[in-house]
C-alpha positions in Angstrom: 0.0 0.0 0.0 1.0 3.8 0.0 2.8 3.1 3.2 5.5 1.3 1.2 5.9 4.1 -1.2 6.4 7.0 1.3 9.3 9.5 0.8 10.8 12.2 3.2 10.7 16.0 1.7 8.7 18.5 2.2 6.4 19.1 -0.7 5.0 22.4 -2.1 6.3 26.1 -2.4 7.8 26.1 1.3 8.9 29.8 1.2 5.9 31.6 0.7 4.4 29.2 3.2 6.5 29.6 5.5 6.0 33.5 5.6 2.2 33.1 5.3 2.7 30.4 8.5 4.9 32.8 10.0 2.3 35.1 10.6 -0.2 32.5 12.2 -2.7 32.4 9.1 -2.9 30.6 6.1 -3.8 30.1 2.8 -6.1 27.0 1.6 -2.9 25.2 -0.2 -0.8 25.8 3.3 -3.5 23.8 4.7 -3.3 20.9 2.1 0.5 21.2 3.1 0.3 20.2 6.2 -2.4 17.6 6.0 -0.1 16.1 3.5 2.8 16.0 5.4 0.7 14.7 8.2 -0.4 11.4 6.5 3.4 11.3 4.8 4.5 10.8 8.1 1.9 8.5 9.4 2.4 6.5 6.2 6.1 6.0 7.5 5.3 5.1 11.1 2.7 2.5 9.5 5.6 1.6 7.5 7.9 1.3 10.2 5.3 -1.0 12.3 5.2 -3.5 9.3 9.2 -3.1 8.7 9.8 -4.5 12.6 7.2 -7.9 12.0 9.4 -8.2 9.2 12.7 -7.8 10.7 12.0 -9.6 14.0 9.4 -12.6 13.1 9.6 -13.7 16.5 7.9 -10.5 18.0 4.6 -12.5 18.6 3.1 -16.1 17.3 2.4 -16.6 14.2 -1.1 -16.3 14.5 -0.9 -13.0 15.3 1.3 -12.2 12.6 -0.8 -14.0 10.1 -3.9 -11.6 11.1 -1.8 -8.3 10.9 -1.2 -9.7 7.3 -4.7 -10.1 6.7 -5.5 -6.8 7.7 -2.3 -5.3 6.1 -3.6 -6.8 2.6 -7.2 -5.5 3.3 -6.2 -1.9 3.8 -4.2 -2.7 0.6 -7.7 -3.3 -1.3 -9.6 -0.5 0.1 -7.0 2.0 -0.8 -6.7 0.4 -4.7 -11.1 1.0 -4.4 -11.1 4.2 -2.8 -7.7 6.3 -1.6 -9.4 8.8 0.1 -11.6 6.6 2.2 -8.0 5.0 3.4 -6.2 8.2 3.9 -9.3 10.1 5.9 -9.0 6.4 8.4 -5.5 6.4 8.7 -5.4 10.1 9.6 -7.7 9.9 12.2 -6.1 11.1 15.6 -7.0 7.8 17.5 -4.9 5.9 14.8 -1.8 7.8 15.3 -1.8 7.3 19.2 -2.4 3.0 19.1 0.5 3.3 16.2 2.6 5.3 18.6 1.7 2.7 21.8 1.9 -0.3 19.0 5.6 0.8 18.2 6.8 1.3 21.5 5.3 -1.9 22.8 7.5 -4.7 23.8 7.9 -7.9 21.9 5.4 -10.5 22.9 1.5 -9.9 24.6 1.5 -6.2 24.4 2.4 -6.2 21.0 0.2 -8.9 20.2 -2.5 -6.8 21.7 -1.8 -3.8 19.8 -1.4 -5.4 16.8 -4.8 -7.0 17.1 -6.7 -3.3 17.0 -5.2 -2.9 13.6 -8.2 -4.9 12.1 -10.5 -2.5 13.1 -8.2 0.5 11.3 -8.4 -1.4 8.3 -11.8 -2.4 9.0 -13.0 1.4 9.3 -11.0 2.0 6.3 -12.7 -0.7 4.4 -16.2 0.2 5.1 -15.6 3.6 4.2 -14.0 2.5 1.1 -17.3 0.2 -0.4 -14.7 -3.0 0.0 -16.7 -6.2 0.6 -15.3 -8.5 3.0 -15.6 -10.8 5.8 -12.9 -10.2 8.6 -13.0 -11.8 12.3 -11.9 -8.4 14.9 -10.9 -8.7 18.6 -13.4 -6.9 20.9 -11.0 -6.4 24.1 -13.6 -6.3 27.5 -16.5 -6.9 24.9 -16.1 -3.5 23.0 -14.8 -3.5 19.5 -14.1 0.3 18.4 -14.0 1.5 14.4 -11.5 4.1 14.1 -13.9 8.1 13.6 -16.6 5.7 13.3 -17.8 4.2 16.5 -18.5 1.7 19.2 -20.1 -1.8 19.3 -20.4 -3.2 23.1 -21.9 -6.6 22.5 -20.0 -8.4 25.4 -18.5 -10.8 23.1 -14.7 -11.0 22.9 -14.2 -11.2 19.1 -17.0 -10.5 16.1 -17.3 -11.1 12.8 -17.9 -7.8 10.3 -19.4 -8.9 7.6 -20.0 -6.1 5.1 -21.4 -6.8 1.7 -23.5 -3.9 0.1 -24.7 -1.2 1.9 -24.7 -2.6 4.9 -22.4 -4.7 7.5 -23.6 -6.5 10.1 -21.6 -7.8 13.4 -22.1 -11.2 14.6 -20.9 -13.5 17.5 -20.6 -17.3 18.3 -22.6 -17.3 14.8 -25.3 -15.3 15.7 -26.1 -12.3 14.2 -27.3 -10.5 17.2 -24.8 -7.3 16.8 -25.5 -3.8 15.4 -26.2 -3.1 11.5 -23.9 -0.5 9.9 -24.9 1.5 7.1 -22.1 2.8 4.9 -23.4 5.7 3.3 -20.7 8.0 0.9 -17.6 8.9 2.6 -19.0 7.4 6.2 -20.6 4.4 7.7 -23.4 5.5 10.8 -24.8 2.0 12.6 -27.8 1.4 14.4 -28.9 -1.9 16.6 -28.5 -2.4 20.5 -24.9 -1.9 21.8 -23.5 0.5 19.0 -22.8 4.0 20.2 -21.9 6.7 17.2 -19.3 9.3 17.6 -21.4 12.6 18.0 -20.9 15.2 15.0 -19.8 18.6 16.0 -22.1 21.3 14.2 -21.6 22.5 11.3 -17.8 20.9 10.9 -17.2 17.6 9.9 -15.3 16.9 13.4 -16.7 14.6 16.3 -16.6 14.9 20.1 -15.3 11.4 20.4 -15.4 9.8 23.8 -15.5 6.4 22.7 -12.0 5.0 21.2 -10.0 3.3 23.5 -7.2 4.9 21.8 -8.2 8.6 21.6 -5.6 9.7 24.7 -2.8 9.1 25.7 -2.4 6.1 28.3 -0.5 8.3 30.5 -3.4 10.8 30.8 -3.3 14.5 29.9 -1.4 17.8 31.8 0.7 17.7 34.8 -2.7 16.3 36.8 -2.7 13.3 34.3 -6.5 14.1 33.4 -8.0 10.6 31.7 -10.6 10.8 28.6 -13.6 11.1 29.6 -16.7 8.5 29.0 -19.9 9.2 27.8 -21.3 8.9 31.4 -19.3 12.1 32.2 -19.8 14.0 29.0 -23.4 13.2 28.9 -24.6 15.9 31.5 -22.0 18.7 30.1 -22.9 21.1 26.8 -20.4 20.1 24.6 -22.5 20.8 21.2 -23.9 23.9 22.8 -20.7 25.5 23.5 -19.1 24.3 20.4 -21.5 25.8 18.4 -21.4 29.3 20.2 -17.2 29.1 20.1 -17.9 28.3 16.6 -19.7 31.1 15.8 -17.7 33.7 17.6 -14.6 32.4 15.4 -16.5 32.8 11.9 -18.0 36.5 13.0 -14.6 37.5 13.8 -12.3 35.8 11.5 -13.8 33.6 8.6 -10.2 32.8 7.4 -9.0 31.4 11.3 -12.3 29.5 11.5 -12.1 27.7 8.3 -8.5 26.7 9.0 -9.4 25.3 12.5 -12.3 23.2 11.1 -10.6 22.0 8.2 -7.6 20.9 10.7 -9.8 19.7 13.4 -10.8 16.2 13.7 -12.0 15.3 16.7 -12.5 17.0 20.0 -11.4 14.5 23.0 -13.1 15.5 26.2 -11.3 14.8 29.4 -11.8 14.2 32.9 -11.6 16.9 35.8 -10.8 15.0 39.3 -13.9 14.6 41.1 -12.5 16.7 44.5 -12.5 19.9 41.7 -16.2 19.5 40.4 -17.4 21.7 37.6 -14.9 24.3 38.9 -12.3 22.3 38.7 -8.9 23.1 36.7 -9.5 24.0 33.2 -6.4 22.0 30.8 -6.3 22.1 27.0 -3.6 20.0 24.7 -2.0 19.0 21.6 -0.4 15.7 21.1 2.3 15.4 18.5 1.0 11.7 17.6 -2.3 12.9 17.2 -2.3 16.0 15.5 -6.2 17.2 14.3 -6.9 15.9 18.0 -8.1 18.5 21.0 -8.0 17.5 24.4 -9.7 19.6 26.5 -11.8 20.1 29.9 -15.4 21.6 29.0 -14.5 25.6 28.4 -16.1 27.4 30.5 -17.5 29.5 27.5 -17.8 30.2 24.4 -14.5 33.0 24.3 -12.8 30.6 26.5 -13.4 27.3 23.5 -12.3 29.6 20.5 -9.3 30.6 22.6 -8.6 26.7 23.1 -9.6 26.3 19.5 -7.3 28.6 18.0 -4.3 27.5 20.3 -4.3 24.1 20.0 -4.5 24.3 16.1 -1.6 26.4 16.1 0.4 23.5 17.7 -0.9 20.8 15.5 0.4 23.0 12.4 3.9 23.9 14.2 4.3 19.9 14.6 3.8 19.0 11.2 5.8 22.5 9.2 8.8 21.2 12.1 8.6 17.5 10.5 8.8 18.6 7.2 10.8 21.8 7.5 12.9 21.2 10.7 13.0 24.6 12.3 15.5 24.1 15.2 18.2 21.5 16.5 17.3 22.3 19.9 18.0 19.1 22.6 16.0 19.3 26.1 18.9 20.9 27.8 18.6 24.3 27.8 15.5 25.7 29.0 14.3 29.2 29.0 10.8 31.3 31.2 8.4 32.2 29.9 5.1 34.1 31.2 2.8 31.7 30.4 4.0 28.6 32.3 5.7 28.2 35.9 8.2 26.3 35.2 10.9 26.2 32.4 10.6 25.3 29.3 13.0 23.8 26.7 13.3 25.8 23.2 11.0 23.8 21.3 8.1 24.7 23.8 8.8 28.4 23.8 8.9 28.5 20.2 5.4 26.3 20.3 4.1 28.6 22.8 5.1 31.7 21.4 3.6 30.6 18.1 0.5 29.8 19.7 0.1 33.0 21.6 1.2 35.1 18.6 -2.0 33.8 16.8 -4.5 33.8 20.0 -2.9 38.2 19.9 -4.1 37.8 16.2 -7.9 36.5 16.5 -8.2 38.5 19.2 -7.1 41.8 17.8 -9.8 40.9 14.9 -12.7 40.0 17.4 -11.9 43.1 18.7 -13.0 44.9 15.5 -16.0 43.4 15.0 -19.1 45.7 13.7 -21.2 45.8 15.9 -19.8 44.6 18.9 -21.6 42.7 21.6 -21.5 44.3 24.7 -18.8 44.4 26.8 -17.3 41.6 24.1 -14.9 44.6 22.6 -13.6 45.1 25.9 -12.7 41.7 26.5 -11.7 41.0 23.0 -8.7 44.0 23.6 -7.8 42.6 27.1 -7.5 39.0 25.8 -5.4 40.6 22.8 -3.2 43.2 24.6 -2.0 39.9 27.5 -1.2 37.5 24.6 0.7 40.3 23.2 3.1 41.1 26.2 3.3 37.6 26.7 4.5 36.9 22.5 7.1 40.4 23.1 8.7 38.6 26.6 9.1 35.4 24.7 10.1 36.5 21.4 13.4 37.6 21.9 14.4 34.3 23.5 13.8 32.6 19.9 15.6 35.5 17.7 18.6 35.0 19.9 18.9 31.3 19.8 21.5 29.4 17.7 19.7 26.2 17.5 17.2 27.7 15.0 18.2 26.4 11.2 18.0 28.7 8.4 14.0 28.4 7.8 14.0 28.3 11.3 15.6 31.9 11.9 13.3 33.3 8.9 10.0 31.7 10.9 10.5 33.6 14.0 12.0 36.7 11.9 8.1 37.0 10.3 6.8 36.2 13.8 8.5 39.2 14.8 7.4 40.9 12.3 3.8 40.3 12.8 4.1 40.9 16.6 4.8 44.5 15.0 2.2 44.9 13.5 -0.3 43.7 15.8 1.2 46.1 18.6 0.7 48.9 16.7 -3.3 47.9 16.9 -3.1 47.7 20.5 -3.7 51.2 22.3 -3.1 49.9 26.1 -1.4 46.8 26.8 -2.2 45.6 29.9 -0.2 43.1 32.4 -0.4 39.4 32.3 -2.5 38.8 35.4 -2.5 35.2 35.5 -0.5 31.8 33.5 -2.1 30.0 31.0 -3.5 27.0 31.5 -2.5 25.5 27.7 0.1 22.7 28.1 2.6 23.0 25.2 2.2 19.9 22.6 3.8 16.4 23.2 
């Protein structure tokens, strides 16, 4: 499959991408950039995956091997039928952190295990590609999960998907007792006891998805090591209603930011607060390098609060796919700098994530800030969100301008971050003092 034919280099005009990235914004092909680059370099970690089985034959039985083939020449299939179909599955955010867990698991059980979700990867793929097969999927604890898709809970510990037509159906022991999926173009919705639908965010194509056992990190989110959260705990919370207000706020007040975030934007992952916090509790937002398109994020508290998480996270889920394909510093974990928006110290590549991220929060705000006719009191807010982000961009900046691990492009990335922060200050009539840090944890 397209795995095996990956190449490193960046495509595209990178200069005059790089100065329209520079400046936080970007134009549609920027955006097809970056998405490319993002499934070039899942299409080598798949790559890699398949490279150790065939390096290391010993790295679990046979019989598991045997099935990853199966799989492997599935996905093969679906992508021949329909490359889009394969490419949307594989670049789903969930599928980037089991390859990530799959490729740092040991030889033996764990790998085994991981392997063994890569059926339902291809599955997804498969469906959403029109392929008709027959494929028999583990269901770990009774669940089996399809990658942006869904989840079937049938209690069973392995189903067979049987998908001919427009329709699959999922069976077990024989008996086709399981949920009906109906693969309509581009997507396959189910129905039937036990099958649970990722829910659609409005008017984007992105899903709140509390469902995939692989949509967060193991280790849990932030320094508190928030978990997802479950449907139980997202249930009671206005996740569609504040998504749609954030929403709305980002296209009255910059069309251009808001189309980039939802074209970007896969999935919102909604984590857990610690119960002793209740709904007061601390408010984290972040950005996984193995998962870029993925937010995690406690509910904001409203709808200002969402764009701002919106329009930061993005911001590192771009500057973790230009630095894979146009390295922009050689910086090591050594040396580590302060910055006003976190407590403790962080190592260049997070000041220059942070900064970056800031630099375009100063921008949407400035813009909100504009906006004809105002709400009330939204102006005012709009220019004190704005005039923090910028002092907090000017203390940074400097740090980055004077560093010698920045390469070339590097050096000319922060130069038009610079050279924006100008012109955005000259907007701002009072800047203000930061009065507090911000809660955003740089990406991982």
């Amino acid at each position: 499959m397209a795995a095996e034919r990956a190449g490193a280099g960046p495509p595209g005009p990178w200069p005059a991408a790089l100065a329209r990235l520079a400046r936080t914004r970007s134009a549609p092909e920027d955006v097809a950039l970056l998405l490319d680059g993002a499934h070039s370099r899942r299409l080598v970690l798949l790559k890699s995956l398949l490279t150790r089985l065939e390096q290391r034959p010993g790295a679990v039985p046979g019989a598991d091997r045997e099935r990853f083939e199966a799989h492997w020449r599935l996905l093969e299939r679906a992508e021949a039928r329909h490359p889009r179909a394969v490419r949307d599955t594989l670049g789903y955010p969930s599928v980037g952190t089991w390859l990530t867990r799959a490729l740092t698991a040991p030889d033996g059980d764990a790998l085994a295990r991981c392997l063994a979700h890569f059926g339902s990867v291809a599955a997804a793929a498969a469906l959403r590609a029109g392929e008709r097969f027959t494929l028999e999927l583990a269901a770990p604890g009774g669940r089996l999960a399809l990658p942006g898709t869904g989840l079937a809970e049938t209690g069973a510990p392995a189903l067979r998907l049987t998908a001919d037509g427009r329709t699959a159906r999922l069976s077990a022991g024989g008996h086709r007792t399981g949920p009906v999926l109906l693969r309509l173009p581009g997507r396959t919705t189910g129905t039937g006891t036990g099958w649970r639908g990722l829910r659609r965010l409005p008017g984007s194509a992105a899903c709140l998805d509390d469902l995939d056992p692989y949509r967060a990190p193991a280790q849990g989110v932030g320094s508190a090591a928030l978990p997802a959260a479950t449907p139980s705990q997202t249930g009671a919370e206005p996740w569609g209603q504040r998504w749609r207000a954030a929403l709305a706020l980002l296209r009255a007040a910059d069309r251009a930011r808001a189309a980039e975030v939802t074209a970007l934007l896969r999935c919102v992952v909604p984590l857990a607060r610690p119960a002793p916090h209740g709904p007061a509790g601390p408010k984290v937002s972040a950005t996984f390098r193995a998962a870029p398109g993925a937010v995690f994020a406690t509910l904001p508290d409203s709808a200002a609060d969402f764009a701002d998480v919106l329009v930061h996270e993005t911001q590192h889920s771009k500057l973790s796919v230009l630095h894979d394909l146009v390295p922009l510093h050689e910086a090591g974990p050594g040396e580590v700098y302060r910055v006003a928006w976190r407590p403790d110290p962080r190592p260049l590549a997070g000041v220059l994530q942070g900064t970056y991220a800031h630099l375009a929060l100063a921008d949407f705000w400035a813009r909100a800030a504009l906006r004809r006719p105002p709400a009330p009191g939204a102006r005012r807010g709009a220019r004190t969100r704005r005039d923090s982000y910028l002092r907090q961009v000017a203390e940074a900046l400097p740090i980055l301008l004077e560093s010698a691990e920045l390469t070339k492009a590097g050096r000319e990335f922060v130069v038009g971050m610079d050279r924006h922060l100008t012109s955005l200050a000259r907007s701002a009539d009072r800047p203000t003092r930061i009065s507090v840090m911000s809660p955003r944890g740089d990406v991982r």
